[in-house]
C-alpha positions in Angstrom: 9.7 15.6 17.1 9.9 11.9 17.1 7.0 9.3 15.3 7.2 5.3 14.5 5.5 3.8 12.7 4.9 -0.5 12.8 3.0 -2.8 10.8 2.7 -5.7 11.7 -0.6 -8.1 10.4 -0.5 -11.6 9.0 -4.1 -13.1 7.3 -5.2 -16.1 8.2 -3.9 -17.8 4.5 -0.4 -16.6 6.0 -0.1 -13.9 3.8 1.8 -11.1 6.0 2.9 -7.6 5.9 5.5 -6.1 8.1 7.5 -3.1 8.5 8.9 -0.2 10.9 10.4 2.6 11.0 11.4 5.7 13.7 12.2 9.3 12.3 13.2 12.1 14.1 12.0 15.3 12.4 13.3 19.1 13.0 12.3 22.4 11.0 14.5 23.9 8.9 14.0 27.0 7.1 14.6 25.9 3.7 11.0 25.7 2.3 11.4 22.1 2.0 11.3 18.6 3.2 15.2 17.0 3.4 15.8 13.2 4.0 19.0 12.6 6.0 19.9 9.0 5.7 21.2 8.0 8.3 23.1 5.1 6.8 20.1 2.1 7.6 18.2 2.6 4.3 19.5 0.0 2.7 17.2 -1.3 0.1 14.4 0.3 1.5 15.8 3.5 0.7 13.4 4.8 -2.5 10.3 3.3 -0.2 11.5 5.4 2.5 11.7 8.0 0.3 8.4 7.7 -1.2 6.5 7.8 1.9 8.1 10.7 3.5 7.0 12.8 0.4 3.7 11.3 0.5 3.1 12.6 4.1 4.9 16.2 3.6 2.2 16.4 0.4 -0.6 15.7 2.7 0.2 17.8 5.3 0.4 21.0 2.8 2.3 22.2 6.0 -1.0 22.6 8.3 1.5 22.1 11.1 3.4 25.6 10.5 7.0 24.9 9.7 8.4 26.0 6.9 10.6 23.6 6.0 11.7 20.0 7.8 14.6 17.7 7.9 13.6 14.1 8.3 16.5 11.9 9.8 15.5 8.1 9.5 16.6 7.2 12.6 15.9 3.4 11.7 13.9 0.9 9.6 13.3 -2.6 10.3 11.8 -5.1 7.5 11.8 -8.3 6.5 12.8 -10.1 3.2 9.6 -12.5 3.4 6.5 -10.4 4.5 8.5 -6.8 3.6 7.4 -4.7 0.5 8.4 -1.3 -0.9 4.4 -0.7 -0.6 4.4 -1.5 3.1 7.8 0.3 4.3 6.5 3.6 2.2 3.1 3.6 4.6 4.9 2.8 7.3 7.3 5.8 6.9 4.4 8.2 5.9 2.4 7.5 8.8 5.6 7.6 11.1 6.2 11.0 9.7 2.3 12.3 10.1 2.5 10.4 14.0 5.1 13.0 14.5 4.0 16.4 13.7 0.7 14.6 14.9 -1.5 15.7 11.6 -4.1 13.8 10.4 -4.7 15.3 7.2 -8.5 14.5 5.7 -7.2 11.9 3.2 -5.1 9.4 4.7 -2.8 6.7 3.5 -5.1 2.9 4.1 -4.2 -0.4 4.9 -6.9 -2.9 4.2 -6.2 -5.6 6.8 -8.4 -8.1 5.2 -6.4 -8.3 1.8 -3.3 -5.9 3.1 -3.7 -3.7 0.4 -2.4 -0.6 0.6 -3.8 3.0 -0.1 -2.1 6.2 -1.5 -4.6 9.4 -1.8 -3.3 11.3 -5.3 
């Protein structure tokens, strides 16, 4: 299974957000979600992170596999317009796009203030 996720949205005062990423996922029978870095985290790495557990908590495994490996398979950003806050939505909803679940609380983006939207 392949998602990607990209944001890419500037306001009119300038302000921007941008950020994307591409995972590959594939079941594994472990019970549980594994991150394999694939050596582009970087300094995105705990954002990464973050998201990826975000959207394996939302999915409360609706989509039937036990377990999954997530390889990042690569994450773009920016210094300027790139926050830990916008590359952890982007790599949740890359991860949902790819088992293609669309659990009843999503993650938000407000693109009028680009604020950004966890559910607990």
């Amino acid at each position: 299974m392949f998602g990607d996720f990209k944001v890419a949205h500037t306001l009119a005062d300038g302000t921007s957000a941008y950020a994307w990423v591409q995972v590959k996922l594939r079941e594994n029978y472990l019970g549980k979600i594994q991150i394999i870095d694939s050596g582009n985290q970087g300094e995105w790495k705990t954002a990464v992170d973050f998201g990826v557990n975000v959207a394996w908590d939302l999915m409360k495994n609706p989509s039937g596999l036990n377990g999954v490996d997530v390889i990042i398979e690569s994450i773009h950003g920016h210094t300027i317009d790139t926050t830990n806050v916008v590359m952890a939505y982007a790599a949740c909803m890359a991860i949902l796009k790819a088992v293609n679940i669309a659990p009843k609380t999503m993650p938000s983006m407000n693109v009028n203030s680009l604020e950004f939207t966890f559910p607990k």
